[in-house]
C-alpha positions as CSV (number, residue, x, y, z in Angstrom):
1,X,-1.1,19.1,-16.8
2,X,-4.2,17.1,-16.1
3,X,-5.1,17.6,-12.7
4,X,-8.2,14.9,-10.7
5,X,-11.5,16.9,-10.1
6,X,-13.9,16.4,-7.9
7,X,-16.1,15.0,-10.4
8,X,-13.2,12.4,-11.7
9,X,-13.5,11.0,-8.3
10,X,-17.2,10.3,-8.9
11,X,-17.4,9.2,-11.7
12,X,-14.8,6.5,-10.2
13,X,-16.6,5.9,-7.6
14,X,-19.4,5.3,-9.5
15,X,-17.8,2.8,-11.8
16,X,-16.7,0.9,-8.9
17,X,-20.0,0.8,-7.5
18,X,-21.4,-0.4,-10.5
19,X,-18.3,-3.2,-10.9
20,X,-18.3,-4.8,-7.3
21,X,-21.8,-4.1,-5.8
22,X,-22.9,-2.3,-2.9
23,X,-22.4,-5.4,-0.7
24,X,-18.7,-6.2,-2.3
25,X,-17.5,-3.1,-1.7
26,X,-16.7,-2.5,1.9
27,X,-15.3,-6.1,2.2
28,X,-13.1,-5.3,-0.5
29,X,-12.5,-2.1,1.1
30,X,-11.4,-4.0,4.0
31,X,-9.0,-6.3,2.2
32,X,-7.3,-3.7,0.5
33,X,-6.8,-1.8,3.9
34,X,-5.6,-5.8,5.7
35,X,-2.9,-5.8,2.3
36,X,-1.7,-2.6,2.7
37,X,-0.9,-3.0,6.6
38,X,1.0,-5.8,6.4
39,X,2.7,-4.3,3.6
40,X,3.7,-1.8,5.6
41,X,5.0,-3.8,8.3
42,X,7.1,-5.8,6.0
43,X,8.6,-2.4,4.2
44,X,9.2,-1.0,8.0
45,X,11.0,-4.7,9.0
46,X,13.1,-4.5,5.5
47,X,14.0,-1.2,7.0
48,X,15.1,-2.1,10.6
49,X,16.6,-5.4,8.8
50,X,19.3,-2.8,6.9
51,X,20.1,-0.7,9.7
52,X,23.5,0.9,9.4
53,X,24.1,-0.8,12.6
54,X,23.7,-4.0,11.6
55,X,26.7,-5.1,9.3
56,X,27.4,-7.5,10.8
57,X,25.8,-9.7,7.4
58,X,27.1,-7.0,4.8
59,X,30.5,-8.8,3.7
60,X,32.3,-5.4,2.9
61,X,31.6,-3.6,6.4
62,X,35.3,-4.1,7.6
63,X,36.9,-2.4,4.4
């Protein structure tokens, strides 16, 4: 239904601005971007943690 516009996005941009400062901003930039790495890397280890080779830990793999 409601779809972002170009103009959404400023006017987010511009509240953020406003919220953290110019001089904030790219550190917290930076953070977020740090966060969502190791995130990452944790969801991709979960991942290669439940490979269907390794049942060895799953309880019901010999049924």
């Amino acid at each position: 239904m409601n779809s972002l516009r170009p103009w959404h996005l400023l006017v987010l941009a511009i509240v953020f601005l406003v919220l953290f400062g110019s001089k904030r901003l790219p550190d917290s930039a930076r953070s977020l971007g740090r966060s969502l790495r190791i995130f990452k890397s944790e969801i991709q280890e979960l991942n290669k943690d439940e490979n269907p080779g390794n049942k060895k830990s799953d309880p019901n793999s010999d049924k």
